[in-house]
C-alpha positions in Angstrom: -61.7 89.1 42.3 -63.2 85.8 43.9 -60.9 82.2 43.3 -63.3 80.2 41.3 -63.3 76.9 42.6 -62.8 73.3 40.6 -65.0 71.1 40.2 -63.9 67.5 41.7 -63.4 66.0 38.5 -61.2 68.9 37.4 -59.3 68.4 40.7 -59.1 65.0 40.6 -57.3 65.3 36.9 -55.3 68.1 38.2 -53.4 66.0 40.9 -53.2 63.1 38.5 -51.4 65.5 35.8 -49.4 66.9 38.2 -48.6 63.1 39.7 -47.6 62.0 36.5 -45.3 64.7 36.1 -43.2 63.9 39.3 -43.0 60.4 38.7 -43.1 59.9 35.1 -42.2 56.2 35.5 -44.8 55.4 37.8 -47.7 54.4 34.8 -45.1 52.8 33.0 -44.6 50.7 36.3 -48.3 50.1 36.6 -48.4 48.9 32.9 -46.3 46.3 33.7 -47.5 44.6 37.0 -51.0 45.1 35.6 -50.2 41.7 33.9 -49.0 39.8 36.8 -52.5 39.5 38.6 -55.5 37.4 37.4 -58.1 39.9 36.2 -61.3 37.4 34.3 -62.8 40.2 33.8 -60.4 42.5 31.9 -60.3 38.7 29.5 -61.1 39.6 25.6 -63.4 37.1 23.1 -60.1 35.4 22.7 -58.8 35.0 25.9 -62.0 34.0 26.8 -62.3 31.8 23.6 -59.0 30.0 24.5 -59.9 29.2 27.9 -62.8 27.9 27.2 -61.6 25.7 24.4 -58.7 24.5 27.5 -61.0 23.4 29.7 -62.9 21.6 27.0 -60.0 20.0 26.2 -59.2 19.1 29.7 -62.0 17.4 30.2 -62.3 15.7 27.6 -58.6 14.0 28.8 -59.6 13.7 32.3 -62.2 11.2 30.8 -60.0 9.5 28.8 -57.8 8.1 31.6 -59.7 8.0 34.1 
């Protein structure tokens, strides 16, 4: 009987299954240093919104005193 053979995406999700099941903490550890680095473009309308509206603001102070 001939091995059928896996496609790459069906690889690829097989390692990442079977990664995730050695080191369950890993994604959790991901999650949470995700946050640490500047990433504009991952930025929602209200991120995006706020910063907008603080650079607005800052320039309208920079004006003011000097």
């Amino acid at each position: 009987m001939p091995t059928k053979r896996e496609a790459p995406e069906e690889q690829r999700e097989r390692l990442r299954q079977e990664e995730l099941k050695n080191n369950p903490t890993g994604s959790l550890n991901d999650g949470f240093n995700r946050g640490s680095s500047p990433n504009l473009s991952g930025m929602g309308w209200k991120e995006t919104g706020v910063l907008i509206l603080v650079l607005i603001v800052g320039y309208i102070v920079y004006k003011f005193f000097f």
